[in-house]
N, C-alpha and C positions, 0 to 999 in steps of 0.2 A: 504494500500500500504506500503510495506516494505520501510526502509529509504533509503537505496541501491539502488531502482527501479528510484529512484525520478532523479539522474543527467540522467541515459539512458533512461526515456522518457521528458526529458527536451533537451536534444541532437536530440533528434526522431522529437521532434515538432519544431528546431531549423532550422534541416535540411529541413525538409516539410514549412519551412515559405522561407529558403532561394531558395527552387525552386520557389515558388510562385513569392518571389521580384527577381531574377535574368531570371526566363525562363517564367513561364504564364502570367506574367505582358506585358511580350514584344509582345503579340501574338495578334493579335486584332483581336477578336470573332465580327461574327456577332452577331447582338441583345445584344451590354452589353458585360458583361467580365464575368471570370469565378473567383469565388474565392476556387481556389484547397485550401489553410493551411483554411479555413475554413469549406468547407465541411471533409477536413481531419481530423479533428479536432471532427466537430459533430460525426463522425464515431467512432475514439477513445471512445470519451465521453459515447457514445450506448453500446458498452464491457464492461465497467465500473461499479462498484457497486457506490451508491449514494456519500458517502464520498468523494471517490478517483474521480469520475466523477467531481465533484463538485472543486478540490483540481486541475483537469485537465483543466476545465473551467479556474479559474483563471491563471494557466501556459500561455495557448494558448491564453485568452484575454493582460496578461502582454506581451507575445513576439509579440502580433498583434497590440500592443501601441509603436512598438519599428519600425513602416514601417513609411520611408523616406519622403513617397509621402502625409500619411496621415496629415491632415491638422485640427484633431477634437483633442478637450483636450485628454490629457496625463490622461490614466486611463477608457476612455468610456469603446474598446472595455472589458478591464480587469471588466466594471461591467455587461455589455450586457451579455460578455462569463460565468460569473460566476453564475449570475439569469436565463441565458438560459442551462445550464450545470441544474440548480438543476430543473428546470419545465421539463426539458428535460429525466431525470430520474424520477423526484416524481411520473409525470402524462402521460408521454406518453409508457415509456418502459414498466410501468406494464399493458399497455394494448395490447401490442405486442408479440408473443408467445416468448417461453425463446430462442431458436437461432437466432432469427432474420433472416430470411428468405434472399436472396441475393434482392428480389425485394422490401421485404420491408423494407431492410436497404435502397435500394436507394434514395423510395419514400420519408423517411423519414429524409433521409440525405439531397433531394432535397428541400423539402419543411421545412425542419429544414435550411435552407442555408438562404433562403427566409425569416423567419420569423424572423432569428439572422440581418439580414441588414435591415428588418425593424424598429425592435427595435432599431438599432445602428442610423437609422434616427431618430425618434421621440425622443430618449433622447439627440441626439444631437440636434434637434431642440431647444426644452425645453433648453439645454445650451448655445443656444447662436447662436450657429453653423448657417452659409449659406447652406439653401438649395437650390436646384434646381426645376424645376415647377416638377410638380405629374406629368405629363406625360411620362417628361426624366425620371424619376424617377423609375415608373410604367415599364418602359420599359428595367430599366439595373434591376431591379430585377426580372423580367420576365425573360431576358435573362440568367442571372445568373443563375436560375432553372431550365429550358433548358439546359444548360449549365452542369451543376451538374445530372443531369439525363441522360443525355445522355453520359458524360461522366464519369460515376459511374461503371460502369466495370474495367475501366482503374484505377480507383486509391481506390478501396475500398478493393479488394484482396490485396495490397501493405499495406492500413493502415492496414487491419487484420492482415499481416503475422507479420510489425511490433510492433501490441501488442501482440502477441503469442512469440516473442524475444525479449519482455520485460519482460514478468513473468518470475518469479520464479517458483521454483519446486515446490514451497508449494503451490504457489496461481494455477496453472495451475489444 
């Protein structure tokens, strides 16, 4: 990633955190909530070659350490984003064909949504952190991928177009 590229998709994933905490926060999903700057986030990350995904990871787990409501040490999501950015590239993209198909970026955004807020519980657990019983539990991350599947039409052409006006000439 050029060093130029790096404020305008730091702005990109600033503004996709701020609709999250100002507009999908306020909207109460059945089954669970929906986490849009994180599936937005996994998408980005799937474009990406390993470096720069990985370099993305930590952007979007640093600005998802910066929401009002969250209540887990300073820094989780920034090591969940950054460990799930690089298994996210090592071992799942190279077994995906090279465009990623519209259905299986979903699936894989869906079930990528899932797996990144599983981990953000077990390593918040292991920190310390209050959980909730496994059922609630079970049930907002169900929803959540639900959620992120069903509403993957709507925001995954928006994240594409805005990594397609984040490259450069070179890299495109």
């Amino acid at each position: 990633m050029s060093f130029n590229r790096i404020p305008l998709v730091t702005g990109l994933l600033l503004v996709a955190f701020l609709i999250q905490e100002s507009l999908v926060n306020r909207i109460h999903f059945f089954l669970g909530g929906f986490a849009f700057f994180l599936a937005f986030s996994i998408v980005w990350i799937l474009k990406e070659d390993r470096s720069t995904a990985i370099l993305m990871g930590f952007v979007s787990g640093l600005i998802a350490d910066l929401s009002p409501t969250l209540e887990a040490p300073f820094g989780l999501w920034t090591f969940v984003m950054t460990g799930f950015a690089f298994i996210l590239t090592t071992y799942v993209r190279g077994t995906l064909d090279q465009n990623l198909s519209p259905l299986a970026l979903s699936v894989v955004t869906a079930a990528g949504s899932a797996i990144a807020l599983t981990l953000f519980l077990i390593f918040g657990a292991i920190l310390g952190q209050e959980v909730a019983s496994i059922s609630s539990l079970l049930l907002e991350i169900f929803g959540n991928t639900v959620w992120s599947l069903v509403l993957s039409p709507l925001f995954i052409p928006i994240a594409l177009k805005m990594h397609n006006l984040s490259l450069t000439a070179r890299e495109r």
